[in-house]
N, CA, C and O atoms as CSV, one atom per row, in Angstrom:
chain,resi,resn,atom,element,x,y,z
A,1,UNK,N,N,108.496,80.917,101.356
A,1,UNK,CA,C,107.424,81.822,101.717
A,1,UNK,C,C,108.022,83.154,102.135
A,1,UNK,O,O,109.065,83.052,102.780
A,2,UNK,N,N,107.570,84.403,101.896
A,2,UNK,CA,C,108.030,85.526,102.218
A,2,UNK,C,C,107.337,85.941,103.348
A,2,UNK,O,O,106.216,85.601,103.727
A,3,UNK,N,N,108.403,86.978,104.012
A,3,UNK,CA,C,107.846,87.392,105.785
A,3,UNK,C,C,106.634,88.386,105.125
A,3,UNK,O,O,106.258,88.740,104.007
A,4,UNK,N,N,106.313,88.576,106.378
A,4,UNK,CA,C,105.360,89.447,106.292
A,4,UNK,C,C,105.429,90.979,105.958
A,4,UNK,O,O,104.661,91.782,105.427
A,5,UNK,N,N,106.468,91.020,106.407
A,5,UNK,CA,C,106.775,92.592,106.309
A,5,UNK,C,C,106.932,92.389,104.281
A,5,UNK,O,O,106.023,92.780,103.549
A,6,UNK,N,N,107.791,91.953,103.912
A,6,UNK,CA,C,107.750,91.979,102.070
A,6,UNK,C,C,106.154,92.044,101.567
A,6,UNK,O,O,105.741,92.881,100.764
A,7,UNK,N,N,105.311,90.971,102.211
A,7,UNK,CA,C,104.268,91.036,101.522
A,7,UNK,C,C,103.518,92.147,101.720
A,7,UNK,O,O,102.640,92.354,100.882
A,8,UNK,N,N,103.635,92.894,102.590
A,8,UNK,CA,C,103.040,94.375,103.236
A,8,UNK,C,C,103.208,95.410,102.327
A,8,UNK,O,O,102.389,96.281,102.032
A,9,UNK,N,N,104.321,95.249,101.913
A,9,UNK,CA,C,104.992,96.589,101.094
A,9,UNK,C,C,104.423,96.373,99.511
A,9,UNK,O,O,103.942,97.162,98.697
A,10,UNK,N,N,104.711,94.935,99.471
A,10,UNK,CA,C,103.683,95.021,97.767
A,10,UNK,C,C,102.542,95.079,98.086
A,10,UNK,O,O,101.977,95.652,97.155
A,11,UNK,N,N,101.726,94.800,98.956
A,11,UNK,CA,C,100.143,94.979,98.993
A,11,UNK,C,C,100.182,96.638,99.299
A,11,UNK,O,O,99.992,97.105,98.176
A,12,UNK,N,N,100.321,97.721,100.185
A,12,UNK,CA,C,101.005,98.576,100.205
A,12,UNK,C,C,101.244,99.535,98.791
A,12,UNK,O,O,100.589,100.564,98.624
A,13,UNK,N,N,102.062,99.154,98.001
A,13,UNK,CA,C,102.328,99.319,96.883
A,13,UNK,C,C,101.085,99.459,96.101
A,13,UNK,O,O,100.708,100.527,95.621
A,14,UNK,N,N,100.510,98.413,96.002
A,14,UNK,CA,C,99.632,98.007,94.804
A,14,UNK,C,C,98.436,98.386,95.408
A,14,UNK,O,O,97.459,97.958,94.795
A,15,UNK,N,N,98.107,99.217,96.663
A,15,UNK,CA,C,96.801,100.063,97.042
A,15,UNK,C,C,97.132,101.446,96.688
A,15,UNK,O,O,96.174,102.199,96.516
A,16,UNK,N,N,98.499,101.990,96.526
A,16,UNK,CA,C,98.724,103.067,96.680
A,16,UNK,C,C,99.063,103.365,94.957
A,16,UNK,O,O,99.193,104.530,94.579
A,17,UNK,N,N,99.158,102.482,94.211
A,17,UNK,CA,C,98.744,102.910,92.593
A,17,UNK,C,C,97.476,102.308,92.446
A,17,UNK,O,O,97.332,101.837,91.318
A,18,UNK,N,N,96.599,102.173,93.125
A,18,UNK,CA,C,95.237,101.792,92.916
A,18,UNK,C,C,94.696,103.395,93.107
A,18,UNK,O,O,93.862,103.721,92.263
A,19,UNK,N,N,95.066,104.457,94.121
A,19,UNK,CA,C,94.552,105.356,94.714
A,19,UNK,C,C,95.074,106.141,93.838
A,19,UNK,O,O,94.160,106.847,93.410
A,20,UNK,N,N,96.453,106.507,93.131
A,20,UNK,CA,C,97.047,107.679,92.512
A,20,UNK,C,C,96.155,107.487,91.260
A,20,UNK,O,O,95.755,108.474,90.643
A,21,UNK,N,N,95.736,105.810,90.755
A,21,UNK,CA,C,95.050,105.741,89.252
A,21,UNK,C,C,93.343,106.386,89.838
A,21,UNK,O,O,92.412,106.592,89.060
A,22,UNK,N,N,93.312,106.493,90.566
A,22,UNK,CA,C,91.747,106.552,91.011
A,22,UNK,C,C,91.305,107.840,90.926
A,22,UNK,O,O,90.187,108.288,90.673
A,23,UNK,N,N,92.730,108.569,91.265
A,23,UNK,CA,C,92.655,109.783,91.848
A,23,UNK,C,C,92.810,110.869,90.076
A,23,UNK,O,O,92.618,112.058,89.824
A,24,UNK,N,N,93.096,110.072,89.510
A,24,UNK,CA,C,92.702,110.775,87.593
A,24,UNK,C,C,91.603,110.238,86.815
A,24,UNK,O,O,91.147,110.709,85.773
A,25,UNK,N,N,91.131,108.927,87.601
A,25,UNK,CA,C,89.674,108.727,86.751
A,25,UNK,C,C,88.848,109.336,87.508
A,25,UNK,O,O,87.892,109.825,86.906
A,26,UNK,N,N,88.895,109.592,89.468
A,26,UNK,CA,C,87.517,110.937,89.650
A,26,UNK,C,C,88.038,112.492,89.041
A,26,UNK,O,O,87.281,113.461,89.101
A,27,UNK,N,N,89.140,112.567,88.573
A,27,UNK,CA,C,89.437,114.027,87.877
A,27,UNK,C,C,88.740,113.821,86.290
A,27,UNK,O,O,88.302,114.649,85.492
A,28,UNK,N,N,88.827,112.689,86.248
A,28,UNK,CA,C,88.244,112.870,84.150
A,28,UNK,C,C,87.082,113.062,84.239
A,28,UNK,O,O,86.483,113.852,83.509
A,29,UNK,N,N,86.518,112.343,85.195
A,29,UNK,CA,C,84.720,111.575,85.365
A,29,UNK,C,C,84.388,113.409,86.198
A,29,UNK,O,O,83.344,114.029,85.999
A,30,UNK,N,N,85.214,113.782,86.828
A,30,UNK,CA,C,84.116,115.568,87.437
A,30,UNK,C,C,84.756,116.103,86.085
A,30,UNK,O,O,83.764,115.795,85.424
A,31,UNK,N,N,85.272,116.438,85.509
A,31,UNK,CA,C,85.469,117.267,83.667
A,31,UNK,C,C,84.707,116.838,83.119
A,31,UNK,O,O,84.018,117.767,82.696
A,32,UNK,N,N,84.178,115.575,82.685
A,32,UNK,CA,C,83.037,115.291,81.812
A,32,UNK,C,C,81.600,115.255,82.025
A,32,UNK,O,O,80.809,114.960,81.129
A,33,UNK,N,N,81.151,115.656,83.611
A,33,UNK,CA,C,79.712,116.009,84.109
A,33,UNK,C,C,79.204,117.063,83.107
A,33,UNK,O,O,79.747,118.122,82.794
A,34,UNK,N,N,78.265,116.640,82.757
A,34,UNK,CA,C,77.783,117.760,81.320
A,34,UNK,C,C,76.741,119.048,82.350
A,34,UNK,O,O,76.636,120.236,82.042
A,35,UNK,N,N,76.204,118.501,83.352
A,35,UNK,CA,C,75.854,119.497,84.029
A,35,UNK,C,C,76.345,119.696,85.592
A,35,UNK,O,O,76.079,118.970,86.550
A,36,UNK,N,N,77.534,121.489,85.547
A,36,UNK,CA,C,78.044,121.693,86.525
A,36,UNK,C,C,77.099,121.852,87.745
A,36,UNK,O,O,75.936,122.253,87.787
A,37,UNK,N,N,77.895,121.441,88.680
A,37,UNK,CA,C,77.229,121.955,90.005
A,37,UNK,C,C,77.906,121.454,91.173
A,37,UNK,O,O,79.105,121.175,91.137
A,38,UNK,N,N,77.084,121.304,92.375
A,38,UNK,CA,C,77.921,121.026,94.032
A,38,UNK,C,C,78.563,119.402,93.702
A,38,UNK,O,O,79.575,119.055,94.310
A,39,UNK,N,N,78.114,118.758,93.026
A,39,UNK,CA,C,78.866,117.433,93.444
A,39,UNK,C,C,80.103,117.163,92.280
A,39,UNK,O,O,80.838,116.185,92.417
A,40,UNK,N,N,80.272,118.105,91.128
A,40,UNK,CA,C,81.436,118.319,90.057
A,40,UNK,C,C,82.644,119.086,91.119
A,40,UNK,O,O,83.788,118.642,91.217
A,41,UNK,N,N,82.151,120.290,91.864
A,41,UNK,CA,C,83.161,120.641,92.704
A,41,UNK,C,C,83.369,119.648,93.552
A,41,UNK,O,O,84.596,119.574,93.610
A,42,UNK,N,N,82.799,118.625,94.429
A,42,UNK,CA,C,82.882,117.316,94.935
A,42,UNK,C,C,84.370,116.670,94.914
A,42,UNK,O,O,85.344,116.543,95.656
A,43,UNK,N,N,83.951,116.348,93.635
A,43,UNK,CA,C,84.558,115.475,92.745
A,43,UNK,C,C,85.809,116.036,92.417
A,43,UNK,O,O,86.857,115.392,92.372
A,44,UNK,N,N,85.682,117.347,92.168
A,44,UNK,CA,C,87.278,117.970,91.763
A,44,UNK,C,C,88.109,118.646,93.154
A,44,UNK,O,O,89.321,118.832,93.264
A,45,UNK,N,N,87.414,118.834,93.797
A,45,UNK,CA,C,88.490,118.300,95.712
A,45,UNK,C,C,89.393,117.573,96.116
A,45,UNK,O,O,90.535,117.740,96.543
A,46,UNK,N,N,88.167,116.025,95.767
A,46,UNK,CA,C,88.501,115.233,96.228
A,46,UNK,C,C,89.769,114.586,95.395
A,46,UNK,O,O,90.638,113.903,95.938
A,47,UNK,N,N,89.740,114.889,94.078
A,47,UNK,CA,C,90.928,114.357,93.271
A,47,UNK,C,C,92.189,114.342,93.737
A,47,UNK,O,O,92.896,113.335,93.762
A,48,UNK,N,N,92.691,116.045,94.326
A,48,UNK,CA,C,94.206,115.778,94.910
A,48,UNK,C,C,93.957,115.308,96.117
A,48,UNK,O,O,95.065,115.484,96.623
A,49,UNK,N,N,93.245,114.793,97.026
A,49,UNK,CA,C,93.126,114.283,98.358
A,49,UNK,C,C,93.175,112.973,98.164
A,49,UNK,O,O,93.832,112.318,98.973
A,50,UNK,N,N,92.441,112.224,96.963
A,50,UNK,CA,C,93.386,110.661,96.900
A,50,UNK,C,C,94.330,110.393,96.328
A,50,UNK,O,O,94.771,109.257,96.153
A,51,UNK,N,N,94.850,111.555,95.894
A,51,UNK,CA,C,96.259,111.512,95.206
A,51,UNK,C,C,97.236,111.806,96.030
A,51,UNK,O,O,98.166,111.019,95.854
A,52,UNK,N,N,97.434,112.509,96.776
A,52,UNK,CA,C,98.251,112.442,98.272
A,52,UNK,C,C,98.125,111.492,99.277
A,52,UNK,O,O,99.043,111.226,100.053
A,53,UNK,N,N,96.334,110.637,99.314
A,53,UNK,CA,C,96.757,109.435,100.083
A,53,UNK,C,C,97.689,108.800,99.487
A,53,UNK,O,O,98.716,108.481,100.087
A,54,UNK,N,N,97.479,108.516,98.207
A,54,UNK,CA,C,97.986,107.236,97.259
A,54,UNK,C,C,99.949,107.789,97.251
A,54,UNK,O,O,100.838,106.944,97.355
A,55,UNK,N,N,100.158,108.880,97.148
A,55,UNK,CA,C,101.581,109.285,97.136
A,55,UNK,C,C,102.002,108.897,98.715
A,55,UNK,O,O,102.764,107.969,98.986
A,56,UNK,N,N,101.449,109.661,99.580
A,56,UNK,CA,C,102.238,108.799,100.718
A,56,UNK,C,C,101.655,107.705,101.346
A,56,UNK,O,O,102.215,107.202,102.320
A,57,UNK,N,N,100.713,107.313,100.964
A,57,UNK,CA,C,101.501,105.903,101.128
A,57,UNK,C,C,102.041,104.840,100.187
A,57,UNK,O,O,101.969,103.620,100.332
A,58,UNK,N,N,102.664,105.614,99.073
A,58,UNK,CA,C,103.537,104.910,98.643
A,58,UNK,C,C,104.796,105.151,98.705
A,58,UNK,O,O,105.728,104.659,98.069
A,59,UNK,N,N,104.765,106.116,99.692
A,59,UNK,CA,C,106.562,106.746,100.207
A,59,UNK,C,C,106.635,106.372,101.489
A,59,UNK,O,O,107.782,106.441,101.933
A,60,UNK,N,N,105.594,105.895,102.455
A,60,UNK,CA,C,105.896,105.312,103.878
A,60,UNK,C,C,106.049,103.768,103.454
A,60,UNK,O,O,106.661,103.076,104.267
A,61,UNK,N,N,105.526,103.066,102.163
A,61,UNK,CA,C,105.360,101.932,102.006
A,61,UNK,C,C,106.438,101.606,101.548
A,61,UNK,O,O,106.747,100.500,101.991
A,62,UNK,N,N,107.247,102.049,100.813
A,62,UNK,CA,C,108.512,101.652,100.444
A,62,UNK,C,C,109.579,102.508,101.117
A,62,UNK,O,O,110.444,102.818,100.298
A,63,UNK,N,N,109.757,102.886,102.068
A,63,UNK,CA,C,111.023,103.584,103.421
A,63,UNK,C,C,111.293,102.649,103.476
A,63,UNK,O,O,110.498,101.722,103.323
A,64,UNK,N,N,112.234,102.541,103.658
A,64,UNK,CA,C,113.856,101.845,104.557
A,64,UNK,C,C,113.032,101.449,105.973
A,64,UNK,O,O,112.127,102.182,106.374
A,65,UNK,N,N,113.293,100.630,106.455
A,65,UNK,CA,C,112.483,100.175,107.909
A,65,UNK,C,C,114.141,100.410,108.795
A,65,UNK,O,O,115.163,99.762,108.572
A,66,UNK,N,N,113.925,101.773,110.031
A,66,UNK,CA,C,115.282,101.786,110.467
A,66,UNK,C,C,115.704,100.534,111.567
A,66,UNK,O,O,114.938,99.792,112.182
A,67,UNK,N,N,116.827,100.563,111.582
A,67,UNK,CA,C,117.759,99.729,112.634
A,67,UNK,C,C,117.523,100.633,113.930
A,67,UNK,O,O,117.601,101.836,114.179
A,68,UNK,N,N,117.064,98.998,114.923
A,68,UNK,CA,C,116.527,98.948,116.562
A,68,UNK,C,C,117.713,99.826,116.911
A,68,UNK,O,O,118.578,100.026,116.058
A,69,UNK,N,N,117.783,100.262,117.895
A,69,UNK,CA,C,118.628,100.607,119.006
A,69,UNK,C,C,118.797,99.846,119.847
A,69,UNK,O,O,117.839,99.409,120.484
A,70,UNK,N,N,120.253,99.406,120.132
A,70,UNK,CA,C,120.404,98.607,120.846
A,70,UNK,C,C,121.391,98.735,121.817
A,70,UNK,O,O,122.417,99.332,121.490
A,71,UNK,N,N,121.225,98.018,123.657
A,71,UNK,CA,C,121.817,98.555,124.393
A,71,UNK,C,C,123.453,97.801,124.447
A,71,UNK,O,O,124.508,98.410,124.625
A,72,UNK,N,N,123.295,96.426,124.251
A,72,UNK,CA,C,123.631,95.623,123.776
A,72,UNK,C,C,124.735,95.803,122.609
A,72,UNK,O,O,124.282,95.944,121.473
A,73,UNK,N,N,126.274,95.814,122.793
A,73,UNK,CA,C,127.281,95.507,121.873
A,73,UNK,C,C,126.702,95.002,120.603
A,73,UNK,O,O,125.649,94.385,120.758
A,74,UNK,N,N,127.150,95.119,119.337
A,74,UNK,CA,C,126.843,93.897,118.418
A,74,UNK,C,C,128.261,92.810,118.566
A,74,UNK,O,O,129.437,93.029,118.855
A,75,UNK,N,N,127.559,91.660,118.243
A,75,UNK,CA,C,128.867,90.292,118.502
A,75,UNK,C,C,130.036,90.639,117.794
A,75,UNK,O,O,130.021,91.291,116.750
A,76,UNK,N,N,130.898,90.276,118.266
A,76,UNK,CA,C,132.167,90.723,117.782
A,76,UNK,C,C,132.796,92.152,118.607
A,76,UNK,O,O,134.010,92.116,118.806
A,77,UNK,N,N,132.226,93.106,118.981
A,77,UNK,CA,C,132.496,94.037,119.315
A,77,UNK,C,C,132.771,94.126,120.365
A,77,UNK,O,O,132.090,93.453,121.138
A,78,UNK,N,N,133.568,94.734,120.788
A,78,UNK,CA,C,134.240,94.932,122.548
A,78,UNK,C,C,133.765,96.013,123.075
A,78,UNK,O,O,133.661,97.034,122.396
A,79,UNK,N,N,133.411,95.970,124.324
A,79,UNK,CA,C,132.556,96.944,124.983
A,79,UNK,C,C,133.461,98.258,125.428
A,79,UNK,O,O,134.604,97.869,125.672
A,80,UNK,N,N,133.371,99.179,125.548
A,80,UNK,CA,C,133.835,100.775,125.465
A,80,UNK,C,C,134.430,100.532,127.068
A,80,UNK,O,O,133.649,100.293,127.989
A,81,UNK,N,N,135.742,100.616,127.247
A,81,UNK,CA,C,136.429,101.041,128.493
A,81,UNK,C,C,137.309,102.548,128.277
A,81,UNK,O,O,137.715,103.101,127.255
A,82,UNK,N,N,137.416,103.019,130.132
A,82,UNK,CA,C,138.721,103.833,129.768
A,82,UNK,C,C,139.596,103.285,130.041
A,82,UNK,O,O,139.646,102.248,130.703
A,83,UNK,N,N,140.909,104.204,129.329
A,83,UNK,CA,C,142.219,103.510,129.307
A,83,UNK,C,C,142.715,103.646,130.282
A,83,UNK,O,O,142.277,104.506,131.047
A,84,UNK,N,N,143.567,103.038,130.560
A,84,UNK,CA,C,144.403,103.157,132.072
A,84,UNK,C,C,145.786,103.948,131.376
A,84,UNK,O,O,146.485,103.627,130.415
A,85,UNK,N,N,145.849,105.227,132.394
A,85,UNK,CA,C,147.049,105.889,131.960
A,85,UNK,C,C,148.645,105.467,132.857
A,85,UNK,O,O,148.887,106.095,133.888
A,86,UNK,N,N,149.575,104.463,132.399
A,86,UNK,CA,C,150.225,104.582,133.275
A,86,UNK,C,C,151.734,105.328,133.376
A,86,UNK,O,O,152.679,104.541,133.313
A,87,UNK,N,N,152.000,106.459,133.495
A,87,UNK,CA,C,153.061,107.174,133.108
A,87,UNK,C,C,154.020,107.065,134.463
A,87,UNK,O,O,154.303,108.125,135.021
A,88,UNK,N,N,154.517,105.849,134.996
A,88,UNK,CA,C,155.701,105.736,135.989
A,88,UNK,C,C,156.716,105.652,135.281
A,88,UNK,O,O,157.826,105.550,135.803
């Protein structure tokens, strides 16, 4: 079974080419209104506005998820001292 976070990013994914394809069938469908008017300009607005949802979030959906900060050594690693200088 895959975590959750994998299945996020393809669902994620597959809303965000749902929105970029969406975002050229309301651009074809306001070009082919045979009579112009307020809801053809509507329609041709709104085209790059679900095309920028659909672009980012398909660039936040597939980022790199960064590494925690941690206060905490990682294992293996020896914790930061100063040196002792002894010049007798």
């Amino acid at each position: 079974m895959k975590n959750s976070l994998a299945a996020s990013r393809e669902v994620s994914s597959f809303i965000a080419g749902l929105l970029i394809g969406l975002s050229m069938v309301v651009l074809v469908f306001a070009m082919t209104v045979a009579n112009p008017g307020h809801w053809q300009a509507l329609w041709v607005f709104a085209a790059p506005v679900i095309l920028a949802l659909g672009v980012t979030l398909q660039v936040l959906g597939n980022a790199k998820p960064r590494r925690r900060r941690t206060t905490q050594p990682e294992s293996g690693a020896l914790p930061i001292r100063f040196m002792e200088l002894n010049h007798e």
